[in-house]
LUMVOVEX-704652 format. One record per atom (N, C-alpha, C, O): atom name; x, y, z. Coordinates in Angstrom, 1 decimal. Layout:
<pt site="CA" px="X" py="Y" pz="Z"/>
...
//
This chain:
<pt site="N" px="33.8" py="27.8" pz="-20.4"/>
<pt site="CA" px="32.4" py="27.6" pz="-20.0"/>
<pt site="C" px="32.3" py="28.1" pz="-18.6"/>
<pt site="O" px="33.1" py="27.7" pz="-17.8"/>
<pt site="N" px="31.1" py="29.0" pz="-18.1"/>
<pt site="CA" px="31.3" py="29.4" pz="-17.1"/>
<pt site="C" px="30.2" py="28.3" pz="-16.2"/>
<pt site="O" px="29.4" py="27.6" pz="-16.8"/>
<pt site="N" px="30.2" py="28.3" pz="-14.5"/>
<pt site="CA" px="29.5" py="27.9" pz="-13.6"/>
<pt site="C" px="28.2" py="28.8" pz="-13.5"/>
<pt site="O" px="27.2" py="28.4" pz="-12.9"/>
<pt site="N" px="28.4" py="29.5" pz="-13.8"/>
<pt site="CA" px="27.1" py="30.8" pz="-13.5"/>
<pt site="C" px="25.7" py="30.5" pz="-13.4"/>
<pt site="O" px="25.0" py="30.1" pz="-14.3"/>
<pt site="N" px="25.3" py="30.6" pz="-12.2"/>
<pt site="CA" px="23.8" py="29.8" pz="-11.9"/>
<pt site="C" px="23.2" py="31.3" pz="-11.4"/>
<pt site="O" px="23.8" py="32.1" pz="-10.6"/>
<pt site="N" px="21.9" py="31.3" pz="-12.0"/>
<pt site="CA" px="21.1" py="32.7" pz="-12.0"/>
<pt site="C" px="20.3" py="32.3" pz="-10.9"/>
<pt site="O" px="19.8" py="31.2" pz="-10.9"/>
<pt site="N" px="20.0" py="33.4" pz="-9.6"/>
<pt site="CA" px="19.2" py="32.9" pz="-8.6"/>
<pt site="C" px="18.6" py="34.4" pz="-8.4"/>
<pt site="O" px="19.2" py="35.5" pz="-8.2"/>
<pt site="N" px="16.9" py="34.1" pz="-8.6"/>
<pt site="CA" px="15.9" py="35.1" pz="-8.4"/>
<pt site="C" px="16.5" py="35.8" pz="-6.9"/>
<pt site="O" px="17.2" py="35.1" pz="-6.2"/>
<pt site="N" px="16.1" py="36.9" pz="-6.5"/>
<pt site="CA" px="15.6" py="37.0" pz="-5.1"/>
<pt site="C" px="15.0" py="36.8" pz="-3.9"/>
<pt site="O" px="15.2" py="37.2" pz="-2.7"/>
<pt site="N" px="13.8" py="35.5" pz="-4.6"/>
<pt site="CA" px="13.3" py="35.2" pz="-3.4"/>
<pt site="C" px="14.5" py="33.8" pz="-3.2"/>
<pt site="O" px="14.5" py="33.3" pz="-2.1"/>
<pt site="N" px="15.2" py="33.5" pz="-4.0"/>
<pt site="CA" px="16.2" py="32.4" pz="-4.0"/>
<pt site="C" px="17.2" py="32.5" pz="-2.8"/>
<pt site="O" px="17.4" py="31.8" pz="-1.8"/>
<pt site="N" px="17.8" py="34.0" pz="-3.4"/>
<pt site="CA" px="18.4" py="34.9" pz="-2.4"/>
<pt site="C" px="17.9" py="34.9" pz="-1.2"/>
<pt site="O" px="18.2" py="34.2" pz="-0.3"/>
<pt site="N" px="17.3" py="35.9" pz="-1.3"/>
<pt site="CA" px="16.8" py="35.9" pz="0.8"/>
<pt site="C" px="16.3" py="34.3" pz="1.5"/>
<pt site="O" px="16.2" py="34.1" pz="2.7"/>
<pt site="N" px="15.9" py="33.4" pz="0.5"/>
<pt site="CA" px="15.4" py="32.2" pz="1.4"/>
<pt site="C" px="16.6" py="31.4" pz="1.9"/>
<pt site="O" px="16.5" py="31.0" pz="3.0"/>
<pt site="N" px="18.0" py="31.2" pz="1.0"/>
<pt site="CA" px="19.2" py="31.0" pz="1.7"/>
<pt site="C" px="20.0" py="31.2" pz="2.3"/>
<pt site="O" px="20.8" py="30.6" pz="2.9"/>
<pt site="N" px="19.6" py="33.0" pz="2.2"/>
<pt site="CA" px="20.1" py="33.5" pz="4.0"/>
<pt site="C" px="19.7" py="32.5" pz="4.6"/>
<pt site="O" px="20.3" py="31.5" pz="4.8"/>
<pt site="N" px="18.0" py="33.3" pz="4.9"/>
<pt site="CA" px="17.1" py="32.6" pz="5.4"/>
<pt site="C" px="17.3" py="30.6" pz="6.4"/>
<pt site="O" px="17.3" py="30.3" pz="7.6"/>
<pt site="N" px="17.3" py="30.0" pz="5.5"/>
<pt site="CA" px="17.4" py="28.8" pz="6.3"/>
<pt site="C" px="18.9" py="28.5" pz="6.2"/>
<pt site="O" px="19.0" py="27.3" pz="6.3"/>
<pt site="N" px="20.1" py="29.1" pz="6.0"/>
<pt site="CA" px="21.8" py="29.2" pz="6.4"/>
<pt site="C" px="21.6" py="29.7" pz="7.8"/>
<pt site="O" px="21.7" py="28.8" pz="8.6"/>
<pt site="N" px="21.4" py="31.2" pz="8.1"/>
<pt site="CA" px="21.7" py="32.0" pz="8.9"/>
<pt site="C" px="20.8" py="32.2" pz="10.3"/>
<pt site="O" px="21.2" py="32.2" pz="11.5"/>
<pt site="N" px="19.7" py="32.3" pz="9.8"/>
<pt site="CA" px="18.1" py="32.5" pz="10.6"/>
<pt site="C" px="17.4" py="31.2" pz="10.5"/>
<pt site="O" px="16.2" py="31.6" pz="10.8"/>
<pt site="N" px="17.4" py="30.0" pz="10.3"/>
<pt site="CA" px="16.7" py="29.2" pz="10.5"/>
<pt site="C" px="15.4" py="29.3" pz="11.9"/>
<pt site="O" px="14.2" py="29.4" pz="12.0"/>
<pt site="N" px="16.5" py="29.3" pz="12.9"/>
<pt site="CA" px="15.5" py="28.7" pz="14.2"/>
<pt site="C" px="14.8" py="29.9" pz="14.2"/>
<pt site="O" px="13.7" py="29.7" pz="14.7"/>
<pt site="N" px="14.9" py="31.4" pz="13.7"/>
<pt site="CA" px="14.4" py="32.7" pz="14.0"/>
<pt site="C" px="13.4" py="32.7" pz="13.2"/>
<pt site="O" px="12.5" py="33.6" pz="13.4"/>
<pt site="N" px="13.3" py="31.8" pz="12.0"/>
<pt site="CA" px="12.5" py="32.0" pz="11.2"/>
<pt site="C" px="11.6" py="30.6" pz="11.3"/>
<pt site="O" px="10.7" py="30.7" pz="10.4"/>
<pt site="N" px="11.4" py="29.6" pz="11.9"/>
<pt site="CA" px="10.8" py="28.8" pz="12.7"/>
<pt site="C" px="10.0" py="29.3" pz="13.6"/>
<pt site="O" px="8.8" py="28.9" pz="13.7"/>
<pt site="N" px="10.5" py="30.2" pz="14.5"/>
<pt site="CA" px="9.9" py="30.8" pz="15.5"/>
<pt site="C" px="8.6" py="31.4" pz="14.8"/>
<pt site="O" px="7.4" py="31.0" pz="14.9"/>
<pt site="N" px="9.2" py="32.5" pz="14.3"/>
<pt site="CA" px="8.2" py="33.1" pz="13.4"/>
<pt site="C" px="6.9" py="32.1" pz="12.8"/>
<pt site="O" px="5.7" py="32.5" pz="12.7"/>
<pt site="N" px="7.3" py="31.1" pz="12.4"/>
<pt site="CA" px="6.3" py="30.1" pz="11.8"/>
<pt site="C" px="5.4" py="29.6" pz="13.1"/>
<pt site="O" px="4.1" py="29.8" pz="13.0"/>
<pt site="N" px="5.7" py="29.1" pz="13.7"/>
<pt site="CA" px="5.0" py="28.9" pz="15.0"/>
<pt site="C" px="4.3" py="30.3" pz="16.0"/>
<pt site="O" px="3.7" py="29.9" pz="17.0"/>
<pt site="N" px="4.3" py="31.1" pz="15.9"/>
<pt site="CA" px="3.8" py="32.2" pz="15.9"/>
<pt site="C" px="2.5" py="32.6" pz="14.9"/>
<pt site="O" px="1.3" py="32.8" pz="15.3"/>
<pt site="N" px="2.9" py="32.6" pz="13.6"/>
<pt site="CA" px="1.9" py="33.0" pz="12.9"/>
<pt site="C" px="1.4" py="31.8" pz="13.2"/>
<pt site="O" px="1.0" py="32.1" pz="14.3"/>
<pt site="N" px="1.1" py="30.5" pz="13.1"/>
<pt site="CA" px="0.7" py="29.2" pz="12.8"/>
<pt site="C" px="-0.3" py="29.4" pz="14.0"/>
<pt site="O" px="-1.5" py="29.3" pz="13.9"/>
<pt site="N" px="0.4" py="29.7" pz="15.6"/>
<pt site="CA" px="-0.4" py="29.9" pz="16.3"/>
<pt site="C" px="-1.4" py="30.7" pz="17.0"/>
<pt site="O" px="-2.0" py="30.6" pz="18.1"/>
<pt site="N" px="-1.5" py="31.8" pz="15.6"/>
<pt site="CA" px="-2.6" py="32.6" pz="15.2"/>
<pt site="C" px="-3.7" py="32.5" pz="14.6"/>
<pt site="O" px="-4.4" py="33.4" pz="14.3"/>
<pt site="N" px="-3.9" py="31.2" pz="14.3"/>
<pt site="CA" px="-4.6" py="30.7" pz="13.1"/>
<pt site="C" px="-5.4" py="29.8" pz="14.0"/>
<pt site="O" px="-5.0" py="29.3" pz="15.1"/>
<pt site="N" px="-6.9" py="29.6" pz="13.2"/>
<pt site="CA" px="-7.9" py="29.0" pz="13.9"/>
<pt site="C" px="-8.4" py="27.7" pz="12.7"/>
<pt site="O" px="-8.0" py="27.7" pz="11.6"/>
<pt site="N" px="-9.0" py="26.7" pz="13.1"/>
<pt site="CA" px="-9.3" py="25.9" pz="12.4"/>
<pt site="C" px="-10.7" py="25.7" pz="12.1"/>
<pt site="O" px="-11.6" py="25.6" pz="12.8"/>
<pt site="N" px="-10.6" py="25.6" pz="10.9"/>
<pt site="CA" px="-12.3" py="26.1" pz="10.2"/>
<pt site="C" px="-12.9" py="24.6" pz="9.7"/>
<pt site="O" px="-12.2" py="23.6" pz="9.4"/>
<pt site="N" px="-14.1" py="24.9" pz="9.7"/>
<pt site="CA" px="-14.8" py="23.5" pz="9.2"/>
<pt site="C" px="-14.1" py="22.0" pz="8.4"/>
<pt site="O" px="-14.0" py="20.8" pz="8.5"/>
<pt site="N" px="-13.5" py="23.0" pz="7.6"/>
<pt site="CA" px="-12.3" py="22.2" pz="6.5"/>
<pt site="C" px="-11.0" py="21.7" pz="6.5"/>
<pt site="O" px="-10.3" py="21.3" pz="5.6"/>
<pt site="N" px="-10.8" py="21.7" pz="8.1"/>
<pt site="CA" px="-9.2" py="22.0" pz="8.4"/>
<pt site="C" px="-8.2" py="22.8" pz="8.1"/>
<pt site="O" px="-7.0" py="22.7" pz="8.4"/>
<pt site="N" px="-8.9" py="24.0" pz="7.4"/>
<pt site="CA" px="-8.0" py="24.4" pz="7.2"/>
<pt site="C" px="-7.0" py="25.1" pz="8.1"/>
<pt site="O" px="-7.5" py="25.1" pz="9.2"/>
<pt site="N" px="-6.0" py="25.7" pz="8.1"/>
<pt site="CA" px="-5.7" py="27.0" pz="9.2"/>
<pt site="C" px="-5.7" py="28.1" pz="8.7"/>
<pt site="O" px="-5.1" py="28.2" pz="7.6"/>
<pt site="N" px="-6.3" py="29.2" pz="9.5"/>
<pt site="CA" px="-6.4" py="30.3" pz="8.8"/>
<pt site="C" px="-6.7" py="31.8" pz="9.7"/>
<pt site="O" px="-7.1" py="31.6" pz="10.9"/>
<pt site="N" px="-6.6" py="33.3" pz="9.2"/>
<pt site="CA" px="-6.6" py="34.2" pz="10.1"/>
<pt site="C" px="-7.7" py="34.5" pz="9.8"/>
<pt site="O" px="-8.3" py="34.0" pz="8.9"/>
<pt site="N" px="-8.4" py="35.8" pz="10.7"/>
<pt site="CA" px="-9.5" py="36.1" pz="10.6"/>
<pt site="C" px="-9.2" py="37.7" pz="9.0"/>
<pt site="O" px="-9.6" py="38.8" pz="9.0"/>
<pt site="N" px="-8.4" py="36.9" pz="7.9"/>
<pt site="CA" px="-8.3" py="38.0" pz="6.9"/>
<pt site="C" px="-9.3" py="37.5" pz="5.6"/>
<pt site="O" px="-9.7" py="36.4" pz="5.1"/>
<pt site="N" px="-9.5" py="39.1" pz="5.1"/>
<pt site="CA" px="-10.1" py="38.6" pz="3.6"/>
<pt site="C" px="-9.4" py="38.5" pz="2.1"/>
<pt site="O" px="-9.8" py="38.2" pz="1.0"/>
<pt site="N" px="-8.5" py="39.0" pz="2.5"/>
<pt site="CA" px="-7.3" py="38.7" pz="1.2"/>
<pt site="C" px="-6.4" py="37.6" pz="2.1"/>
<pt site="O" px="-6.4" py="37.4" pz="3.3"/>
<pt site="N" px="-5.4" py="36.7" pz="0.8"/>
<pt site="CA" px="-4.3" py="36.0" pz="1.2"/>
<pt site="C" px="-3.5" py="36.9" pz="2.3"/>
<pt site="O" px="-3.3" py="38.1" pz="2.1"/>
<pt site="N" px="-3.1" py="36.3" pz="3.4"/>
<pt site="CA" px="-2.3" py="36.3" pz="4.9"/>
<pt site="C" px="-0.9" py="36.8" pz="4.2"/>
<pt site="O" px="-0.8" py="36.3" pz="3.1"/>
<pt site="N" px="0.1" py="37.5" pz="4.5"/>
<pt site="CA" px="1.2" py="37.7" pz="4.1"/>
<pt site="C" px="2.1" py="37.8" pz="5.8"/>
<pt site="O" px="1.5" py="38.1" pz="6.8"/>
<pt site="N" px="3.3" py="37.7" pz="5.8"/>
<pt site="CA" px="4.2" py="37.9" pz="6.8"/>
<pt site="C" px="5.3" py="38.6" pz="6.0"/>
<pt site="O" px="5.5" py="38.6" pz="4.8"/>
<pt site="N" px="6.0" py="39.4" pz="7.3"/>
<pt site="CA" px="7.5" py="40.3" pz="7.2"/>
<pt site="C" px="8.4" py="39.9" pz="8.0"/>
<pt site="O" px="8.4" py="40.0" pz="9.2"/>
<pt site="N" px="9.4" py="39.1" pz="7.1"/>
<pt site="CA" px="10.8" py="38.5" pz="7.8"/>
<pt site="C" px="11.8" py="39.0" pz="7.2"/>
<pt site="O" px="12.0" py="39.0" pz="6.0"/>
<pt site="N" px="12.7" py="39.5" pz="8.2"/>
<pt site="CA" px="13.7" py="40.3" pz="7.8"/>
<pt site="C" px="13.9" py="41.2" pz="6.3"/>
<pt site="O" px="14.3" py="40.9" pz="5.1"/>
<pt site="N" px="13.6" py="42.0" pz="6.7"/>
<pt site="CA" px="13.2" py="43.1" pz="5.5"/>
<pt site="C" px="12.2" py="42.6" pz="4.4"/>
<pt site="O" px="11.7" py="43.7" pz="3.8"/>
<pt site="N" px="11.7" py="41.6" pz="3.9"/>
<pt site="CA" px="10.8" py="41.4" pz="2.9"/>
<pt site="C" px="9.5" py="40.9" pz="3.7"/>
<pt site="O" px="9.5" py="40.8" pz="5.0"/>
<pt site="N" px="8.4" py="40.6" pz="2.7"/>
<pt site="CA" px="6.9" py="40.8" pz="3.1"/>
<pt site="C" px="6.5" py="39.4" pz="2.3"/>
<pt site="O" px="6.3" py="39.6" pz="1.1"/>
<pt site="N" px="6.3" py="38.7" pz="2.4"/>
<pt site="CA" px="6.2" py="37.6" pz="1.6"/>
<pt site="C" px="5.0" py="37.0" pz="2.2"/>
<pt site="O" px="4.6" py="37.2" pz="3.4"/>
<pt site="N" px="4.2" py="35.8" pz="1.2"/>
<pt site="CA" px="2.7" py="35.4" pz="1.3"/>
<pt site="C" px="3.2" py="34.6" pz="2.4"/>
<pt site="O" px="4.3" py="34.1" pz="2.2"/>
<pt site="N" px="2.2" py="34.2" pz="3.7"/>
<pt site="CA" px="2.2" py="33.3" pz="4.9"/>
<pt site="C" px="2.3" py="31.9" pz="4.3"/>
<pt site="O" px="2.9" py="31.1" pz="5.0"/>
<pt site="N" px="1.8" py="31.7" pz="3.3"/>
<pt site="CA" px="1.6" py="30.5" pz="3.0"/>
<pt site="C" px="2.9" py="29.6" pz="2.6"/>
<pt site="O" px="3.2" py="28.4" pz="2.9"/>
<pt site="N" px="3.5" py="30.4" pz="1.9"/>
<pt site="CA" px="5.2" py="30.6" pz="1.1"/>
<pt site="C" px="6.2" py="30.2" pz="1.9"/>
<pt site="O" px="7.0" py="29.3" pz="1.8"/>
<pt site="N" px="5.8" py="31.5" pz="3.1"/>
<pt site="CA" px="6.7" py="31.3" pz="4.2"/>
<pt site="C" px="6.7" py="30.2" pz="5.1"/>
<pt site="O" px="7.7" py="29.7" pz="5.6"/>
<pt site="N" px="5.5" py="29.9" pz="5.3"/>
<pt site="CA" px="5.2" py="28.5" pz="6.0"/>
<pt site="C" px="6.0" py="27.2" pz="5.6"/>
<pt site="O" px="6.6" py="26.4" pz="6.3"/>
<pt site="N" px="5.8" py="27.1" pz="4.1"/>
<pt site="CA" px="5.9" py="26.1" pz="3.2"/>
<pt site="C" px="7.6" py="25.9" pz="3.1"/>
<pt site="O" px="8.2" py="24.8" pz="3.1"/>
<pt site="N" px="8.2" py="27.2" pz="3.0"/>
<pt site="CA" px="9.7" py="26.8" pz="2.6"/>
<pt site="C" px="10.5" py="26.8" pz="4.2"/>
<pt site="O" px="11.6" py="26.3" pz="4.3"/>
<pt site="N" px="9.9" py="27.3" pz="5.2"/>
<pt site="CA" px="10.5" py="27.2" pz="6.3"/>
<pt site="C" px="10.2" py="26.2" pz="6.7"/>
<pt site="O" px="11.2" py="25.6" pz="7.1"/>
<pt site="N" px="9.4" py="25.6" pz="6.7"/>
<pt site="CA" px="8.9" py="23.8" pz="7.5"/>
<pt site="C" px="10.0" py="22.9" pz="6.8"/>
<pt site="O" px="10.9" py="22.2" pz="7.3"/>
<pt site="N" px="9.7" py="23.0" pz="5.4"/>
<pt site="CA" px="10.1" py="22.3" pz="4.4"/>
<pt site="C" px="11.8" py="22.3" pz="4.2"/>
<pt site="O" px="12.7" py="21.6" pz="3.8"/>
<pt site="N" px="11.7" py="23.6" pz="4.8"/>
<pt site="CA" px="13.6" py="24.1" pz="4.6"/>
<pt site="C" px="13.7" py="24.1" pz="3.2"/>
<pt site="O" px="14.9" py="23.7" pz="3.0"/>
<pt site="N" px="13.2" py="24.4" pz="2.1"/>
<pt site="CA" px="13.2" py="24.3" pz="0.8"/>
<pt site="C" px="13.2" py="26.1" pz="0.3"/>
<pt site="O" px="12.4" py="26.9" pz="0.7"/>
<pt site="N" px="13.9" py="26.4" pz="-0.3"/>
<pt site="CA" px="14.5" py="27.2" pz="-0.8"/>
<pt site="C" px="14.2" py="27.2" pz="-2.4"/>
<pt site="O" px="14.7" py="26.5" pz="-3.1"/>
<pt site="N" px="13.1" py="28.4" pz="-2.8"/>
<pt site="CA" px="12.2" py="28.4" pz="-3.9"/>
<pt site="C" px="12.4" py="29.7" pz="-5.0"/>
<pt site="O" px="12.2" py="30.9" pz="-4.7"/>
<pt site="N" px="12.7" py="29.2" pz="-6.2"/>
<pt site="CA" px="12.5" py="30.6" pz="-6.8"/>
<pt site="C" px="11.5" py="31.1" pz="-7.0"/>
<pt site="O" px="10.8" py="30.2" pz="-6.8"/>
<pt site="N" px="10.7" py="32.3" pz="-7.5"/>
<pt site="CA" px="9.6" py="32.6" pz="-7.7"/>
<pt site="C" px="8.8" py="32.3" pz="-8.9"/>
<pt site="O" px="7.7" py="32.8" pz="-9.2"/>
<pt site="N" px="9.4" py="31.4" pz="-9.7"/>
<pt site="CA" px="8.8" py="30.6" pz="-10.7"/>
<pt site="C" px="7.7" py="29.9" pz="-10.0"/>
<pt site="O" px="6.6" py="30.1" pz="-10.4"/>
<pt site="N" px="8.1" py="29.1" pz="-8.8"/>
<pt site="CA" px="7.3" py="28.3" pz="-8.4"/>
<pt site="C" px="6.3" py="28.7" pz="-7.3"/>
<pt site="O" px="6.6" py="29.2" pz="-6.2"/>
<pt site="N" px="5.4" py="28.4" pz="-7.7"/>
<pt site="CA" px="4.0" py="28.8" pz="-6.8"/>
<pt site="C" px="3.8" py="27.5" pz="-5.6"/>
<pt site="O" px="4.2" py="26.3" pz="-5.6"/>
<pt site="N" px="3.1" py="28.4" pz="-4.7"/>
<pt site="CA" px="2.4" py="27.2" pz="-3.4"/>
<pt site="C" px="1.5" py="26.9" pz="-3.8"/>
<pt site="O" px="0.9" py="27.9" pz="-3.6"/>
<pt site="N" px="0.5" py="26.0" pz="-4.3"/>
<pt site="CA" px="-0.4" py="25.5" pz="-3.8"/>
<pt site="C" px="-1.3" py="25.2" pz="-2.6"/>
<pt site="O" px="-0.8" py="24.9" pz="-1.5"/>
<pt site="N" px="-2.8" py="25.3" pz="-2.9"/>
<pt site="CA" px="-3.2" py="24.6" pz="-2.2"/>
<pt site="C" px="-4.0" py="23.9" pz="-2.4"/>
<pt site="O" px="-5.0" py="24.3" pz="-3.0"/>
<pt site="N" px="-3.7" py="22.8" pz="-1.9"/>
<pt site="CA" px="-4.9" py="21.0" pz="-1.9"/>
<pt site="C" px="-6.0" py="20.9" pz="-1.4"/>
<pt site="O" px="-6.8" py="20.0" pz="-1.7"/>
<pt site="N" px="-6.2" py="22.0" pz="-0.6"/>
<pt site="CA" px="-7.9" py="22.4" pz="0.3"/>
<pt site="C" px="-8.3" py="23.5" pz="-0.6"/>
<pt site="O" px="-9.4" py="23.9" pz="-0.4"/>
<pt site="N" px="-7.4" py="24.2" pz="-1.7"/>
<pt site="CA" px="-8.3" py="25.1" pz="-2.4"/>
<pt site="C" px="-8.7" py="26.3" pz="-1.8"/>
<pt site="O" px="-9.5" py="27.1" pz="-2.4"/>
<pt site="N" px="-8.1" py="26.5" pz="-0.7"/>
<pt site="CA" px="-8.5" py="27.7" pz="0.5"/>
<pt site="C" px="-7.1" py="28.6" pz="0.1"/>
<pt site="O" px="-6.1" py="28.3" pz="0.6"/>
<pt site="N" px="-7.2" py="29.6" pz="-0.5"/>
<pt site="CA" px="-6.0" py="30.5" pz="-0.2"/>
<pt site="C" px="-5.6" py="31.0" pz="0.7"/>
<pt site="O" px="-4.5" py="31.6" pz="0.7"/>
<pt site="N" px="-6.5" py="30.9" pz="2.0"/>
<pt site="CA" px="-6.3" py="31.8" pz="3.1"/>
<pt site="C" px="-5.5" py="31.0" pz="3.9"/>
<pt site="O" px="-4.8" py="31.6" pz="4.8"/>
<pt site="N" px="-5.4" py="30.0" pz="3.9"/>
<pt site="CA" px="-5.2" py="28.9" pz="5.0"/>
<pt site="C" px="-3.4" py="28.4" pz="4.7"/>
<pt site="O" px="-2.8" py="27.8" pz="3.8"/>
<pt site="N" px="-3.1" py="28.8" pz="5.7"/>
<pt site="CA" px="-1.6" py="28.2" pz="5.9"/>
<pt site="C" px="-1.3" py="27.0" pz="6.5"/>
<pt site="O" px="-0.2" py="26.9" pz="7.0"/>
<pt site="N" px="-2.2" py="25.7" pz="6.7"/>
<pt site="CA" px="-1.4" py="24.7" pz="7.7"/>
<pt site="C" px="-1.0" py="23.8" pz="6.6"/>
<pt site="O" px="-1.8" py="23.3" pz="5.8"/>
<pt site="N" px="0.3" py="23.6" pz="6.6"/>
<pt site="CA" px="1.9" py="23.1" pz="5.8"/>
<pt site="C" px="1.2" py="21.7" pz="5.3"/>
<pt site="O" px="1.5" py="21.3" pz="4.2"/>
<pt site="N" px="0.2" py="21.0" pz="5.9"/>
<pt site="CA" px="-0.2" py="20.0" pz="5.1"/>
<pt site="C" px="-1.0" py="19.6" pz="3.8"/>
<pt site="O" px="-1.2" py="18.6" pz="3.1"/>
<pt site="N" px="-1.5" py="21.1" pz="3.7"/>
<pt site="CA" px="-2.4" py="21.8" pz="2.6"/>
<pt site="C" px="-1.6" py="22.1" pz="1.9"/>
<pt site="O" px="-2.3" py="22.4" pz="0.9"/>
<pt site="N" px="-0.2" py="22.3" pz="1.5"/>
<pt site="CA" px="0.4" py="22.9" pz="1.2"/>
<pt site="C" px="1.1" py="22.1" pz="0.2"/>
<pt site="O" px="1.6" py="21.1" pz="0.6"/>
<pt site="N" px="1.3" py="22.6" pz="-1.3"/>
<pt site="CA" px="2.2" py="21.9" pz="-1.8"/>
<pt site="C" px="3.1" py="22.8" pz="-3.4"/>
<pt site="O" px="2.6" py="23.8" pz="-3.9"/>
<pt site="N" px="4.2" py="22.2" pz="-3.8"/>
<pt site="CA" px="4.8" py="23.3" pz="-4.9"/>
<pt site="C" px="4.2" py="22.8" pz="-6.2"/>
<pt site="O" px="3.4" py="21.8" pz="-6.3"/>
<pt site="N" px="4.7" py="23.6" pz="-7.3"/>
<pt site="CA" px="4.3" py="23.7" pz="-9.0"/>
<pt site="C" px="4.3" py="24.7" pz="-9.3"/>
<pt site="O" px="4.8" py="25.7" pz="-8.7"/>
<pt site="N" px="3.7" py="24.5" pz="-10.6"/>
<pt site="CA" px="4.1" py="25.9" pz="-11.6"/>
<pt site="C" px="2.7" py="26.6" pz="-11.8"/>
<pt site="O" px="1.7" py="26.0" pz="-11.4"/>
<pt site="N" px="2.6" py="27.7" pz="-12.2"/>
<pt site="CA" px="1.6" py="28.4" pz="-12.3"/>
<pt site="C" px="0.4" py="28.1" pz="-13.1"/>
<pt site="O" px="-0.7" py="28.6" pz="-13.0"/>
<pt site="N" px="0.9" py="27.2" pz="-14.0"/>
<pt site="CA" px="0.0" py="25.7" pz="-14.9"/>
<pt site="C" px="-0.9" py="24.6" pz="-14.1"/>
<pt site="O" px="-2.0" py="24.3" pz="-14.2"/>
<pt site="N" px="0.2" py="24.1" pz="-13.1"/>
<pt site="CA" px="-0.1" py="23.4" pz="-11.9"/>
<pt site="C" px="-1.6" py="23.9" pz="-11.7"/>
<pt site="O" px="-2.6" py="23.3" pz="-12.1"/>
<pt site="N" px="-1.5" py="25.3" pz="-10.9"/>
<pt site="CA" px="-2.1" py="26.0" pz="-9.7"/>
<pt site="C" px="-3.6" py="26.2" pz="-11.1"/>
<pt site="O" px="-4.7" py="25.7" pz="-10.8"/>
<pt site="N" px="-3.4" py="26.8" pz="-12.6"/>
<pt site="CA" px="-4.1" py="26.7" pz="-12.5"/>
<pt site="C" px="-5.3" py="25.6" pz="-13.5"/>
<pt site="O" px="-6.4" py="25.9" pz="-14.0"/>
<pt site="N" px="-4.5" py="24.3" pz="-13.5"/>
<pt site="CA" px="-5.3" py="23.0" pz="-13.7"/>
<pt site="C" px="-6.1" py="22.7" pz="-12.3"/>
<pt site="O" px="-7.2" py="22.1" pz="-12.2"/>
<pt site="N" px="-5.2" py="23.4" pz="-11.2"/>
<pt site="CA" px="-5.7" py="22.5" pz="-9.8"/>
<pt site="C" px="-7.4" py="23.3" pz="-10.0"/>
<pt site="O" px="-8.4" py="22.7" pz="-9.9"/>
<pt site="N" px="-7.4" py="24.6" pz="-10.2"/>
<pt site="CA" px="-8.9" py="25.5" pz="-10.3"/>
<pt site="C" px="-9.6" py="24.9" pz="-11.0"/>
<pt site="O" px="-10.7" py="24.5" pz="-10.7"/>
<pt site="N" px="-8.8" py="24.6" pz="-12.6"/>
<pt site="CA" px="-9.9" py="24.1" pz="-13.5"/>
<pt site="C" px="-10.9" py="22.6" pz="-12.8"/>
<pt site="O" px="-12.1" py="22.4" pz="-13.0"/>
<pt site="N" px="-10.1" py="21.9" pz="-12.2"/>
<pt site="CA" px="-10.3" py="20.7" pz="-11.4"/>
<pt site="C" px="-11.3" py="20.9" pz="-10.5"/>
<pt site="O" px="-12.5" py="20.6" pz="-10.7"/>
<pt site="N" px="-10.8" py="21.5" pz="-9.6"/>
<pt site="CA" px="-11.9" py="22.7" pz="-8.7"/>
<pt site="C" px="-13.0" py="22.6" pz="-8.9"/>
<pt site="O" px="-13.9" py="22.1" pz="-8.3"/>
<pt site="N" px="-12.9" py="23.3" pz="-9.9"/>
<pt site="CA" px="-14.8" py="23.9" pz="-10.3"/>
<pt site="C" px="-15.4" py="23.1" pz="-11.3"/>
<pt site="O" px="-16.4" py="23.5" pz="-11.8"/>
<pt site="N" px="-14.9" py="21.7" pz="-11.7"/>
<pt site="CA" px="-15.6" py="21.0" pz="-12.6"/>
<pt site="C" px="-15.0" py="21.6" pz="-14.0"/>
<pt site="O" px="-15.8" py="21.1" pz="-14.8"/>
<pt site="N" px="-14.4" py="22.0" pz="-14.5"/>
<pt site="CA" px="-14.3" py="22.4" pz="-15.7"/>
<pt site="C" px="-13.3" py="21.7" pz="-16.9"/>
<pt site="O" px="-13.3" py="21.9" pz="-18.1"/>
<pt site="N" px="-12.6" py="21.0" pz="-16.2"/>
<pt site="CA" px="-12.0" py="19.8" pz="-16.8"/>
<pt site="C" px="-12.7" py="18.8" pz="-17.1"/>
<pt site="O" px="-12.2" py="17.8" pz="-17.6"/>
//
């Protein structure tokens, strides 16, 4: 019987990631974080109209993602989606922020909009 544990990519570069680069990739979070303005709702957010994305070491990944597994130090495969609790996709502040599955994310809409 073998040990063989399958790990996506984003699995991959996120344990570089908080192994190797942690404080470099903190930085980075505090950076983008402190590009972000706070809107009626709390949320934090850039002056964009699609979801915010960042580029940390070679990959391009959603701000939100990045926010989430670097604060969190949590290390995610791409199964699992970010949430968000304010319903704002644009908005990255880590407290809005939470994991699930793509079922999750979208009960949280159906919830949302009344449709449950």
């Amino acid at each position: 019987m073998s040990d063989f544990v399958y790990h996506d990519d984003s699995e991959v570069w996120l344990t570089e990631i908080t192994s190797n680069h942690y404080e470099e990739a903190l930085s980075r979070v505090d950076l983008l974080l402190g590009r972000t303005e706070e809107d009626a709702n709390g949320c934090w957010v850039r002056g964009t109209v699609k979801r915010p994305k960042t580029r940390f070491r070679g990959r391009q990944v959603a701000a939100a993602r990045f926010v989430y597994c670097v604060v969190n130090r949590e290390v995610l495969s791409e199964r699992v989606v970010i949430r968000h609790r304010c319903h704002n996709e644009l908005c990255c502040r880590p407290e809005h922020l939470q994991t699930g599955s793509a079922a999750d994310n979208k009960r949280d809409d159906w919830e949302y909009y009344g449709l449950l």
